[in-house]
DOMARDREN-397924 format. One record per atom (N, C-alpha, C, CB): residue number from 0; residue in three letters; chain; y, x, z. Coordinates in nm, 4 decimals. Glycine has a CB too. Layout:
N
PT | i | aa | ch | py | px | pz
PT | NUM | ALA | A | Y | X | Z
...
***
This chain:
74
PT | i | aa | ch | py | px | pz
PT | 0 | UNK | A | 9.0446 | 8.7798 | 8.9290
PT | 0 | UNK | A | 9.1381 | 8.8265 | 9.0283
PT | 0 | UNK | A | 9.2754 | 8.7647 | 8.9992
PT | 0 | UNK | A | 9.1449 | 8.9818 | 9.0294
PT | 1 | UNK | A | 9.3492 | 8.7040 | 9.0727
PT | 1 | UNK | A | 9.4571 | 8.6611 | 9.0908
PT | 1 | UNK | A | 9.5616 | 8.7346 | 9.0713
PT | 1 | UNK | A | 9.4590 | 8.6202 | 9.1840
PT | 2 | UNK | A | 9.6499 | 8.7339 | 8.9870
PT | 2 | UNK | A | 9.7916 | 8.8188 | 9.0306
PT | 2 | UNK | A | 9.8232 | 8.8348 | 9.1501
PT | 2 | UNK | A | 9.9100 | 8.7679 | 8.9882
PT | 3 | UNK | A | 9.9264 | 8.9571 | 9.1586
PT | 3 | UNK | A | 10.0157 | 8.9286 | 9.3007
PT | 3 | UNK | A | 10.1579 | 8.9204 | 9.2376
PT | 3 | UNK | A | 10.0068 | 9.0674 | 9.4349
PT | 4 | UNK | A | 10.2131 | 8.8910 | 9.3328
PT | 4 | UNK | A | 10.3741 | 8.8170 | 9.3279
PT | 4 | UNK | A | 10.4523 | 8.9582 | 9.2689
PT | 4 | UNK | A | 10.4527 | 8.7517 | 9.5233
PT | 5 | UNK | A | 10.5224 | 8.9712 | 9.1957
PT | 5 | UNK | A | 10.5778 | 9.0756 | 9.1201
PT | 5 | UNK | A | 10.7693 | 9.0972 | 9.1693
PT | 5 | UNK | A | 10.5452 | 9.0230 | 8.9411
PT | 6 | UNK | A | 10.7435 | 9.1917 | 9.2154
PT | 6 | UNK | A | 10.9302 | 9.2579 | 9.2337
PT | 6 | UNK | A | 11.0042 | 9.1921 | 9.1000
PT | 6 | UNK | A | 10.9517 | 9.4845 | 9.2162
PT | 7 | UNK | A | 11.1407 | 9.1261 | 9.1145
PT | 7 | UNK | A | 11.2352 | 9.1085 | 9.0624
PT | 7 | UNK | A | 11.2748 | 9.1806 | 8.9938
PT | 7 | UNK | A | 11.2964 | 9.0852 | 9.1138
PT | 8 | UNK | A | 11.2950 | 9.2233 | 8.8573
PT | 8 | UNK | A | 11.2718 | 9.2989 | 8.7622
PT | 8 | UNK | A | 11.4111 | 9.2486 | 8.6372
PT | 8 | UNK | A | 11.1004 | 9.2748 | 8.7212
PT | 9 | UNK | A | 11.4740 | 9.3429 | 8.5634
PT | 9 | UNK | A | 11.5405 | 9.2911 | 8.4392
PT | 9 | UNK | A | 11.5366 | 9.4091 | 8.3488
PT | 9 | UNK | A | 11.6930 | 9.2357 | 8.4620
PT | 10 | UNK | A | 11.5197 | 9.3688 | 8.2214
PT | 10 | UNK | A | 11.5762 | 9.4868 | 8.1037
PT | 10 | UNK | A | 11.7449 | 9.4625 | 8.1017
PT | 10 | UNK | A | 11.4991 | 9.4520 | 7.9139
PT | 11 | UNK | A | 11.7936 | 9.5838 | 8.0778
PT | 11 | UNK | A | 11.9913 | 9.5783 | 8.0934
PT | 11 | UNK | A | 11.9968 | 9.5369 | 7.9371
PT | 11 | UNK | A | 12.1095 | 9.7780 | 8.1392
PT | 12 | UNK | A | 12.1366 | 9.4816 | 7.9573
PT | 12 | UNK | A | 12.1780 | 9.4519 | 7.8278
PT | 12 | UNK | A | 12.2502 | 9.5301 | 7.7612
PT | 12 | UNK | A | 12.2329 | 9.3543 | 7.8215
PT | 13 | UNK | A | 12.3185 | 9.5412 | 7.6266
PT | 13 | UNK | A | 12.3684 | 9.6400 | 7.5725
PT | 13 | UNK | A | 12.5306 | 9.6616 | 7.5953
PT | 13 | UNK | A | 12.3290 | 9.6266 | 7.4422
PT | 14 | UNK | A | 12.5231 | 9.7469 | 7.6648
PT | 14 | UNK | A | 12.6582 | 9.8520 | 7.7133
PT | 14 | UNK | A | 12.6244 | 9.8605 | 7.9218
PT | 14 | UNK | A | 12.8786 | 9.7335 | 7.6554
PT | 15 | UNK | A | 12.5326 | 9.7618 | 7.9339
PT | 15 | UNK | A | 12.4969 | 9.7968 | 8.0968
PT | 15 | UNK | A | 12.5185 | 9.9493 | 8.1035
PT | 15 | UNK | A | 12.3215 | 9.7562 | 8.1497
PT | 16 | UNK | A | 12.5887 | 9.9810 | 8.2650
PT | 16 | UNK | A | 12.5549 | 10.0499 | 8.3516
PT | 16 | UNK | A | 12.5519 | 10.0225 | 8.4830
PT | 16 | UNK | A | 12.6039 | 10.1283 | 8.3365
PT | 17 | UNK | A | 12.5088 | 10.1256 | 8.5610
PT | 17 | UNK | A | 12.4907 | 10.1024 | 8.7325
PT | 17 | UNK | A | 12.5947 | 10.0120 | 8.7972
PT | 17 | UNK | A | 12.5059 | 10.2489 | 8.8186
PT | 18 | UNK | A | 12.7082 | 10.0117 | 8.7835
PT | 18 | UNK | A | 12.7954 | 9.9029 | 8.8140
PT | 18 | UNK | A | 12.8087 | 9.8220 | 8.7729
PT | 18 | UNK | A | 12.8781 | 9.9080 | 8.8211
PT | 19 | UNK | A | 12.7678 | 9.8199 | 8.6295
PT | 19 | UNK | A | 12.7530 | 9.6389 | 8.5811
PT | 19 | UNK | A | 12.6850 | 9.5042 | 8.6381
PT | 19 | UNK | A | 12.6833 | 9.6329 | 8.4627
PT | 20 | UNK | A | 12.5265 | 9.6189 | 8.6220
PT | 20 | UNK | A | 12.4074 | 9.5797 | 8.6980
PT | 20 | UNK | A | 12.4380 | 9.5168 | 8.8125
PT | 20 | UNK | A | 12.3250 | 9.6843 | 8.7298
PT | 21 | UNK | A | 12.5244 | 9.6283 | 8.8743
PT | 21 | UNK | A | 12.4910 | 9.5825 | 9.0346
PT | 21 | UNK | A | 12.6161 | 9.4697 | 9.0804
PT | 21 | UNK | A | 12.4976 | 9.7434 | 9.1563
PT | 22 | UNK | A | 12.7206 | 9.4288 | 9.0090
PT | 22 | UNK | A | 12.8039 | 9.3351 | 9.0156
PT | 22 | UNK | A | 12.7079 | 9.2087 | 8.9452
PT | 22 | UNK | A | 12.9464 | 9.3807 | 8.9437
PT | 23 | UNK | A | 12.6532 | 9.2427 | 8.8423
PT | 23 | UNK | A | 12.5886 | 9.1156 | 8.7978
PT | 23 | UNK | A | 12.4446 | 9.0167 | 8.9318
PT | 23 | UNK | A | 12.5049 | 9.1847 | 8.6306
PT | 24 | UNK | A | 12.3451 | 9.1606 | 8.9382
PT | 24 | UNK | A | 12.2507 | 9.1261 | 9.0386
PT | 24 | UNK | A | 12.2937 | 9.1315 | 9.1546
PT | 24 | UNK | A | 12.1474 | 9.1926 | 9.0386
PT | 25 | UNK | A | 12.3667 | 9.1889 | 9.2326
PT | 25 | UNK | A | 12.3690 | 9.1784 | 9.3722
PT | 25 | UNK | A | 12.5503 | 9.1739 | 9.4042
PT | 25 | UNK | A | 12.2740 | 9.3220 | 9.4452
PT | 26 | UNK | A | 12.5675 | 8.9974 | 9.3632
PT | 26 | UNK | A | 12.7369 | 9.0395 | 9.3787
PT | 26 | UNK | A | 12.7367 | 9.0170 | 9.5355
PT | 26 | UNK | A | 12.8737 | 8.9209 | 9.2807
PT | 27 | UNK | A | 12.6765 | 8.9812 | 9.6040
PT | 27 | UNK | A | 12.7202 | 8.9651 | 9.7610
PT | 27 | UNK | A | 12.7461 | 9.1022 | 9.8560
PT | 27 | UNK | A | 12.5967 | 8.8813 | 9.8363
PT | 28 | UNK | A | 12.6826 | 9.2264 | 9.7626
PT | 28 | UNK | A | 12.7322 | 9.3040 | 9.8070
PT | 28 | UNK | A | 12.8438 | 9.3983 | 9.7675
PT | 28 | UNK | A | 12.6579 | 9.3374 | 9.8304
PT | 29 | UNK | A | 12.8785 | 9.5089 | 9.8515
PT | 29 | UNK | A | 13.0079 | 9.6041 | 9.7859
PT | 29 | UNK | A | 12.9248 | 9.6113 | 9.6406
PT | 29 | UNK | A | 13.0485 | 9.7955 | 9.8788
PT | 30 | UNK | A | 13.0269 | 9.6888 | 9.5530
PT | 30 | UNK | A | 12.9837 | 9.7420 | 9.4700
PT | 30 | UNK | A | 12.9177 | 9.9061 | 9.4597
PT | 30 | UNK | A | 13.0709 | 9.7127 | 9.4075
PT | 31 | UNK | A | 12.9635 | 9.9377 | 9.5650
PT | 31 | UNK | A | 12.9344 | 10.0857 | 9.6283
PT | 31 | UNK | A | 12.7882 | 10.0871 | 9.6780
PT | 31 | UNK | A | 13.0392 | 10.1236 | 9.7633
PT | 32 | UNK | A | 12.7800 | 9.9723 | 9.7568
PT | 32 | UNK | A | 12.6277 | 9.9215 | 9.7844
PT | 32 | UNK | A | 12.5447 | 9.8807 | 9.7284
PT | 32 | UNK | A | 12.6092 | 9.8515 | 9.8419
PT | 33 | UNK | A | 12.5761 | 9.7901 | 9.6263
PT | 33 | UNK | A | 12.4861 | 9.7473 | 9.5288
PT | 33 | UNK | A | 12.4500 | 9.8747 | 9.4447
PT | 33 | UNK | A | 12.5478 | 9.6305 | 9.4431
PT | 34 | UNK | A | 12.5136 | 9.9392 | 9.3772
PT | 34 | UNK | A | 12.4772 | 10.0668 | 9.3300
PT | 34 | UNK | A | 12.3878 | 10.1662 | 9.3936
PT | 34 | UNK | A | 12.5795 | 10.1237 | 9.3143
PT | 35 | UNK | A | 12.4419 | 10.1676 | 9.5344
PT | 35 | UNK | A | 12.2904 | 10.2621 | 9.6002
PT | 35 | UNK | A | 12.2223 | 10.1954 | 9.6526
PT | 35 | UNK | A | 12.2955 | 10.3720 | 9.7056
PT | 36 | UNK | A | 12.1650 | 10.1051 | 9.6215
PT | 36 | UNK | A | 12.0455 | 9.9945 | 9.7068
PT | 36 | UNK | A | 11.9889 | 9.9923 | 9.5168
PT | 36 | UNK | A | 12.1318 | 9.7723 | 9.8229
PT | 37 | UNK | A | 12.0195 | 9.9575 | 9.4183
PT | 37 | UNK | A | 11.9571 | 9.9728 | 9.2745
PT | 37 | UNK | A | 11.9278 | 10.0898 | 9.2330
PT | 37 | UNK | A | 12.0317 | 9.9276 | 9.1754
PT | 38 | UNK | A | 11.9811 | 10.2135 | 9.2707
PT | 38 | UNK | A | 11.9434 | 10.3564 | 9.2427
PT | 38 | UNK | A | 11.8210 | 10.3888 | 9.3367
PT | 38 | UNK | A | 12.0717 | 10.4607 | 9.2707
PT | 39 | UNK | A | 11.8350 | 10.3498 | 9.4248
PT | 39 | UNK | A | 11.7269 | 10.3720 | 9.5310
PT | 39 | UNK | A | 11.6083 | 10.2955 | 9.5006
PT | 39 | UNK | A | 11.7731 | 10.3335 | 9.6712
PT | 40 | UNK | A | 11.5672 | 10.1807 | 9.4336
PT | 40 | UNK | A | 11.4907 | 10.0959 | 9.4023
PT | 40 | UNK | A | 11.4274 | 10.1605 | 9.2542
PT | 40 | UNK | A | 11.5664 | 9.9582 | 9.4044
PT | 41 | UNK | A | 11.5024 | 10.2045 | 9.1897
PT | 41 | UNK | A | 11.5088 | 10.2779 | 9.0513
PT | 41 | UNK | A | 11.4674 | 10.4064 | 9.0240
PT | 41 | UNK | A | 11.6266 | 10.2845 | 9.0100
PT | 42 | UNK | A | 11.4522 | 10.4726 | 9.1281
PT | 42 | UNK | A | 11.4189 | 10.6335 | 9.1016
PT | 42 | UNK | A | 11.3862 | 10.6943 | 8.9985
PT | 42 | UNK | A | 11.3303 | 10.6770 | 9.1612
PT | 43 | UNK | A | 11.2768 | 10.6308 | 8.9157
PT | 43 | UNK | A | 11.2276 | 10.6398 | 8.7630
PT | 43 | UNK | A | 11.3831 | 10.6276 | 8.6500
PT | 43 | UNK | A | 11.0989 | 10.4808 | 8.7328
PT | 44 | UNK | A | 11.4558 | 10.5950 | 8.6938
PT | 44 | UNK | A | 11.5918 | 10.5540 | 8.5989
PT | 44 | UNK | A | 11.6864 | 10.6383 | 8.6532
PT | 44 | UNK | A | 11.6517 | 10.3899 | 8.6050
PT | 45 | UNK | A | 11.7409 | 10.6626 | 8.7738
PT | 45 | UNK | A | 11.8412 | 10.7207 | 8.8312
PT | 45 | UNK | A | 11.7963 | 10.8570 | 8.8410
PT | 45 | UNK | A | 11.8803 | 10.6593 | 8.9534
PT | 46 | UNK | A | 11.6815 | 10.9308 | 8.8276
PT | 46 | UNK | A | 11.6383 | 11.0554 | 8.9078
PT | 46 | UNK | A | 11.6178 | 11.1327 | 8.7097
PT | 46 | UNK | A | 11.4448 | 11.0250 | 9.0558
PT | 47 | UNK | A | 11.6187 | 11.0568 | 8.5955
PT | 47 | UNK | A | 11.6285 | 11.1028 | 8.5076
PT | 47 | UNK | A | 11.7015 | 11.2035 | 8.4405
PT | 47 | UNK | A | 11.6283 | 11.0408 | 8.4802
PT | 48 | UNK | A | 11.7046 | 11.3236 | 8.3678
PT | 48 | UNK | A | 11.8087 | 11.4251 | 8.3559
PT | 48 | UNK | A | 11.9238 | 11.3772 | 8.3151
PT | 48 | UNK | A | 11.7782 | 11.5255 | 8.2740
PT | 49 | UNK | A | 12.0492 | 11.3708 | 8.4007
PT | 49 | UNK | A | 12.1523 | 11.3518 | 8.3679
PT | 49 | UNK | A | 12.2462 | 11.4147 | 8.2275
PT | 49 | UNK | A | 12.1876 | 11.3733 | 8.4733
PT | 50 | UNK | A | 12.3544 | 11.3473 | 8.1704
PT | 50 | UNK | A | 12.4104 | 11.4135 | 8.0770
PT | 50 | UNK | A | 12.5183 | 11.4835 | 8.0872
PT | 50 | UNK | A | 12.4258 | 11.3514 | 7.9997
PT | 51 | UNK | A | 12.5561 | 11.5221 | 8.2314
PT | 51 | UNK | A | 12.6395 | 11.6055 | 8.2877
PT | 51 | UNK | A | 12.6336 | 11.6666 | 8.4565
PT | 51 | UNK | A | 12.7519 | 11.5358 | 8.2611
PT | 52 | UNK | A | 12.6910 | 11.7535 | 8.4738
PT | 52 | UNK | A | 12.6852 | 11.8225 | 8.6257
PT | 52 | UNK | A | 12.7701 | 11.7298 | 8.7309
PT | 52 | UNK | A | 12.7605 | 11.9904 | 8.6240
PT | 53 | UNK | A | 12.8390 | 11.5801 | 8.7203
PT | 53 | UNK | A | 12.9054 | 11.5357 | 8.8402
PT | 53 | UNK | A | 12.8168 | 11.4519 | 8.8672
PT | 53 | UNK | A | 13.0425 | 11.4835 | 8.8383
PT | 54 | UNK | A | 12.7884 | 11.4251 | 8.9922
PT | 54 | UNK | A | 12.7096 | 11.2824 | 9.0592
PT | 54 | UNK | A | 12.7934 | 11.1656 | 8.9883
PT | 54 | UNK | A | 12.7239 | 11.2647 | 9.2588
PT | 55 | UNK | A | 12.8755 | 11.1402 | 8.9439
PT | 55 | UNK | A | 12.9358 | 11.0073 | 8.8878
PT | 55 | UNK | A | 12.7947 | 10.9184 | 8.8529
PT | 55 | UNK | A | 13.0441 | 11.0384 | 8.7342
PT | 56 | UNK | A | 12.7604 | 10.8590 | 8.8716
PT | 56 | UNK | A | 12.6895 | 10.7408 | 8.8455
PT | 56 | UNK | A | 12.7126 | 10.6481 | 8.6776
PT | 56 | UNK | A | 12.7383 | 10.6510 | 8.9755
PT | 57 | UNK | A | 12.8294 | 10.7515 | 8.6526
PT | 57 | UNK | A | 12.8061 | 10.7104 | 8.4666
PT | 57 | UNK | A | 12.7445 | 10.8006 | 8.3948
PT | 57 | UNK | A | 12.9411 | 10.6951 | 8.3728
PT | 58 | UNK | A | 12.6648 | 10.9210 | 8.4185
PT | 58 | UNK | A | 12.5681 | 11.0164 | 8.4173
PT | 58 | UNK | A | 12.4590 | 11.0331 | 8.3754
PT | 58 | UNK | A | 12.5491 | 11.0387 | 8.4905
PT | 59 | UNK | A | 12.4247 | 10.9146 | 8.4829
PT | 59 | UNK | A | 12.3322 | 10.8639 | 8.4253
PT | 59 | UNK | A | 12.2543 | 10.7455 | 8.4124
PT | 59 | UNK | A | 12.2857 | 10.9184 | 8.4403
PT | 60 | UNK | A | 12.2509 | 10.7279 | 8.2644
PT | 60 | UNK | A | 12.2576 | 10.6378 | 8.1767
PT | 60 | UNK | A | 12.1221 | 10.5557 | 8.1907
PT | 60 | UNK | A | 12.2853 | 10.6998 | 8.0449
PT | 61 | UNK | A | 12.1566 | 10.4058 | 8.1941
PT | 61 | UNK | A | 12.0975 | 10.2929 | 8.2065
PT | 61 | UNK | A | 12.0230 | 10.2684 | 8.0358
PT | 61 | UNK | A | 12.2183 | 10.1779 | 8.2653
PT | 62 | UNK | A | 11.9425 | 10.2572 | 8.0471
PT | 62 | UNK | A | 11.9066 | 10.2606 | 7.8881
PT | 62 | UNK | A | 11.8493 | 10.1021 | 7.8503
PT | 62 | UNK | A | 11.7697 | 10.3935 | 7.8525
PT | 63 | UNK | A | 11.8524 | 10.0170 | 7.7230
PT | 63 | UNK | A | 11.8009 | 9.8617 | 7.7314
PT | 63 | UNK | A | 11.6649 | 9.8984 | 7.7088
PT | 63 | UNK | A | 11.8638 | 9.7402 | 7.6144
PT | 64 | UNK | A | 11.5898 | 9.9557 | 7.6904
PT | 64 | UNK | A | 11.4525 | 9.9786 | 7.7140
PT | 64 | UNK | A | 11.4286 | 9.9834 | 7.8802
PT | 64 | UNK | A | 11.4089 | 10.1187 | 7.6369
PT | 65 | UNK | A | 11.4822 | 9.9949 | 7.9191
PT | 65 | UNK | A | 11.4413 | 10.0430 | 8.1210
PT | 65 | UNK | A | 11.4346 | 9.9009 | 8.1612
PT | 65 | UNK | A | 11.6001 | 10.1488 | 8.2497
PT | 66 | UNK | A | 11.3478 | 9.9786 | 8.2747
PT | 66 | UNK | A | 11.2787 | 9.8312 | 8.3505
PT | 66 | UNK | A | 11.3335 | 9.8564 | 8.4539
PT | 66 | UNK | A | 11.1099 | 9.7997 | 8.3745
PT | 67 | UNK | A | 11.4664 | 9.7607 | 8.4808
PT | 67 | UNK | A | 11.5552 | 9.7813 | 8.6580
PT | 67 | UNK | A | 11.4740 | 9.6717 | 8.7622
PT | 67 | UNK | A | 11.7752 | 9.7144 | 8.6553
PT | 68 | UNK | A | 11.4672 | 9.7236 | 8.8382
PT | 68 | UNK | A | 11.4223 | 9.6172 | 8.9465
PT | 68 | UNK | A | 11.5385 | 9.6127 | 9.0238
PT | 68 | UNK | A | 11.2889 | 9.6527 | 9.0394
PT | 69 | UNK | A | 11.5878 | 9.4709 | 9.0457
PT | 69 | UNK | A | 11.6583 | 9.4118 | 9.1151
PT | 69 | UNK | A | 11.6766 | 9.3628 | 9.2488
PT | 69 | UNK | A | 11.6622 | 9.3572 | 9.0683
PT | 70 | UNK | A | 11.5463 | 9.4535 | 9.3434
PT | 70 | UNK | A | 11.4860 | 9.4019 | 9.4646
PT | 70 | UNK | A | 11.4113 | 9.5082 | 9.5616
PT | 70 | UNK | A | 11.3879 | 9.2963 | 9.4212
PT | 71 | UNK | A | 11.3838 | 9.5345 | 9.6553
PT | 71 | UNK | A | 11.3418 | 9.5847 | 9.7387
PT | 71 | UNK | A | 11.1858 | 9.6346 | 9.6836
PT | 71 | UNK | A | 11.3619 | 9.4968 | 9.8493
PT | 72 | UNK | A | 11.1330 | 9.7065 | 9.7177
PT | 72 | UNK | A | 11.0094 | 9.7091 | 9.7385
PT | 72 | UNK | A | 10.8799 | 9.5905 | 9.8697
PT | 72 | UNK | A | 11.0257 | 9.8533 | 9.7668
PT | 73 | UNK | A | 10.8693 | 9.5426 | 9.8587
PT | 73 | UNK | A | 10.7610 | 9.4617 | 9.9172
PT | 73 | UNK | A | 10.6574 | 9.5864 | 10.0299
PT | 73 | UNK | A | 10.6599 | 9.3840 | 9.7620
***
């Protein structure tokens, strides 16, 4: 059986977060956008128990073990 073509994928580097990411992978967009177009792609990473009660998006934490996908779903 053949592979299939695999979503765009990165491990973060050390001190990444959601805005790093998303200035690094998707600079054509806002940064406001890139952040919720990678959280949304991410659910497994973003939907994780946060380390505090504000939605701030530094919350929660990008870890270099995580597998970010950088791309849409197919």
């Amino acid at each position: 059986m053949a592979l299939t073509i695999q979503r765009k994928s990165i491990f973060p580097e050390s001190g990444d977060n959601w805005r790093t990411i998303a200035s690094r992978t998707l600079p054509r967009l806002s940064t406001e956008d890139a952040i919720a177009a990678l959280q949304s792609w991410n659910l497994h990473v973003f939907m994780r128990a946060s380390v505090g009660t504000s939605p701030d998006t530094e919350l929660h934490p990008v870890l270099p073990s995580d597998i970010i996908f950088i791309e849409a779903p197919r």
